[in-house]
N, C-alpha and C positions, 0 to 999 in steps of 0.2 A: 216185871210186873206179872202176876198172875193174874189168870184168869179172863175177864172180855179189855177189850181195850176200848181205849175213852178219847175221844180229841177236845185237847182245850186249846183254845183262842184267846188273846190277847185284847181284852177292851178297853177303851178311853176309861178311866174311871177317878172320880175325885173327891178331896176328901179335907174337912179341915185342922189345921194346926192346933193341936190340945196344950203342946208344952216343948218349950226346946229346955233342956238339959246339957249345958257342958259344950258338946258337939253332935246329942244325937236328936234329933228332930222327931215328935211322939203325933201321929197323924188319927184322927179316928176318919174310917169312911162313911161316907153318905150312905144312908139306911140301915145303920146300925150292920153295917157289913164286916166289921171286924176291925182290926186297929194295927198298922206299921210303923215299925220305927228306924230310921232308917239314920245316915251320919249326913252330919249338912253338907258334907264337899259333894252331896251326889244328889243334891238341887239345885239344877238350873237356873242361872241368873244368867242378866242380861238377855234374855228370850226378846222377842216381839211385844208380848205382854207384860213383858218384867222389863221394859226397857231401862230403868231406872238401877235395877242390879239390885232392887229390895230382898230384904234379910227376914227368914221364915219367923213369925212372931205367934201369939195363937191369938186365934181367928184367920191365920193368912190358909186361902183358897188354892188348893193345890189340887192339880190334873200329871196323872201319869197312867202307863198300860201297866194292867194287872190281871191276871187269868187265874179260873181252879186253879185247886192243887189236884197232883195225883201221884199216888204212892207210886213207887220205883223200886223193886226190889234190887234190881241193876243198874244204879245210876252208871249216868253218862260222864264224859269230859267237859264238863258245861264251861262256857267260856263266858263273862260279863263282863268284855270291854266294850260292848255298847254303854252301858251304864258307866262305866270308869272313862271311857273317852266322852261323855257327857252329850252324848247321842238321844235324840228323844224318841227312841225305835226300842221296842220291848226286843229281849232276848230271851231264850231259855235257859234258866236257872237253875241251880238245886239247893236243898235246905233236910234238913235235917229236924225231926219233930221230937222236943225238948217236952210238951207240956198237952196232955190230955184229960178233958175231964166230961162230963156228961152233953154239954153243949158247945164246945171250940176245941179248937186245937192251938199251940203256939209253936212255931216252928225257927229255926236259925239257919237267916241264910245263909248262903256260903261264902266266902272272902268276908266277913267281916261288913258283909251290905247289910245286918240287919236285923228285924225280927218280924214275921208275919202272925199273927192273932186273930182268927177266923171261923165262923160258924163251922161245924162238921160238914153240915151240909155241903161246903165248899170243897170238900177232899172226896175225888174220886177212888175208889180202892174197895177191891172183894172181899180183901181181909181185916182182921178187926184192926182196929187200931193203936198204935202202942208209941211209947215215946223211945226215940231210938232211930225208927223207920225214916226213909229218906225220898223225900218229895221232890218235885221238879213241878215250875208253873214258871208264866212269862210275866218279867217285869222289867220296868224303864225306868229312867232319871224322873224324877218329878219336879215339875216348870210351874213357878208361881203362876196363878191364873186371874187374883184379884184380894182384896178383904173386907172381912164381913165386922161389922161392928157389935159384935154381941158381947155379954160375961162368959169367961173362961167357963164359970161353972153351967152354963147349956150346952155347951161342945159336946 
């Protein structure tokens, strides 16, 4: 990474179910914070709250760790068997940024977890930004947390 270095942190954050598709699960987050898409086998069922082993529908309320992004000109070894061993402990990630345009970024994560879609705002980085460049931020399983009764179309 060039230039000042940045620490990002890993926070509770949640978000709800817009659409499942096939096997991949389309989440928008709370406060218009951007949108994940993630494959269902890496939502947590059977949790404390999920005791029932309920199946991601939209409207279902989902909680997982999610932090900044921040460019990495020298990605790491990033290992995501927390997430693959269904762990609800955020790890460090990395992804790859697929999609820039004046207000978000869209990013691919790595092994096949995913896709991040996110205000600029959320990417740490001295350099401009380009699609290509390869990010690193922490993320975890996401554990049903409850659902909410509304139309798909307010999500």
């Amino acid at each position: 990474m060039a230039g000042a270095e940045y620490i990002i942190n890993p926070v509770l954050m949640g978000g709800l179910v817009k659409e499942v598709t096939g096997d991949m699960v389309k989440v928008h987050l709370h406060g218009r914070l951007g949108v994940i898409t993630v494959p269902a086998e890496y939502i947590l069922r059977g949790t404390e709250e999920n005791s029932g082993g309920e199946e991601p529908a939209a409207g279902t309320e989902m909680q997982f760790y999610f932090s900044y992004l921040q460019v990495n000109e020298n990605p790491y070894d990033y290992d995501a068997c927390a997430i693959k061993n269904g762990e609800f402990e955020p790890c460090l990630i990395g992804g790859t940024i697929t999609e820039v345009n004046d207000t978000a970024i869209k990013a691919e994560i790595m092994d096949g977890l995913g896709t991040a879609a996110v205000p600029r705002r959320w990417v740490f980085t001295d350099v401009e930004l380009k699609e290509g460049q390869n990010v690193e931020f922490y993320f975890s399983p996401m554990k049903i947390s409850g659902k909410r009764d509304i139309p798909v179309e307010s999500i």
